[in-house]
Steps between C-alpha positions, in 0.01 A plus 500: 500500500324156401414442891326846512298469161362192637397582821302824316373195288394273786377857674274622178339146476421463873359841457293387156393184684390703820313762287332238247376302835348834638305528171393148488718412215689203680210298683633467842625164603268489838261242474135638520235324698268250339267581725201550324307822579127351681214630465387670881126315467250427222201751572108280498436629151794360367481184680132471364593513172780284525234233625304544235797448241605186730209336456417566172889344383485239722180413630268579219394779284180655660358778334426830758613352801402719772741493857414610887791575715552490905835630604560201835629610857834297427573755219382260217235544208210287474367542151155281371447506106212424383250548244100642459284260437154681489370437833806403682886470457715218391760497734878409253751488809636673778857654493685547836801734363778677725494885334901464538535194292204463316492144556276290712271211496177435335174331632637158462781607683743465176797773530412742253743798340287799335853606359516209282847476505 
């Protein structure tokens, strides 16, 4: 009699333990990928402004700083900031940025990363 109460024992708890892991309950024991989930590519607007916010935290704060963006043939962004100054522009830098990435070099050829991270 003791052998068959503890196998219904053994049997209810592997069926709690089953059921409670179907409901999320018990967290699985599978390890779940650290892969982190990447952005597809940064659209022009959003790699403008993230220019704009680079080079006002690292370069220097410029008040209305005005950008003009070429998409290149190798897939890359070429992106000039700059500012009005009556007559003509004052030319800040130029940004070279991968849309994928969002990182890139500047004029000076200095590898530059718009995500800041």
């Amino acid at each position: 009699m003791k052998e068959k109460n503890s196998i219904i024992v053994i049997t209810i708890l592997i069926l709690a333990i089953v059921s409670l892991t179907g409901y999320g309950i018990i967290q699985s024991t599978k390890k779940i990928s650290d892969k982190k989930e990447t952005k597809k590519e940064y659209t022009i607007e959003e790699l403008e402004q993230m220019s704009k916010d680079y080079y006002n935290l690292i370069v220097e704060k410029v008040e209305n700083i005005k950008v003009a963006t070429e998409k290149n043939e190798d897939g890359t962004v070429t992106i000039q900031l700059y500012v009005e100054a009556g007559d003509h522009n004052s030319n800040l830098d130029w940004y070279t940025i991968d849309p994928k990435t969002a990182t890139g070099k500047n004029m000076q050829n200095k590898k530059i990363d718009l995500k800041m991270e």
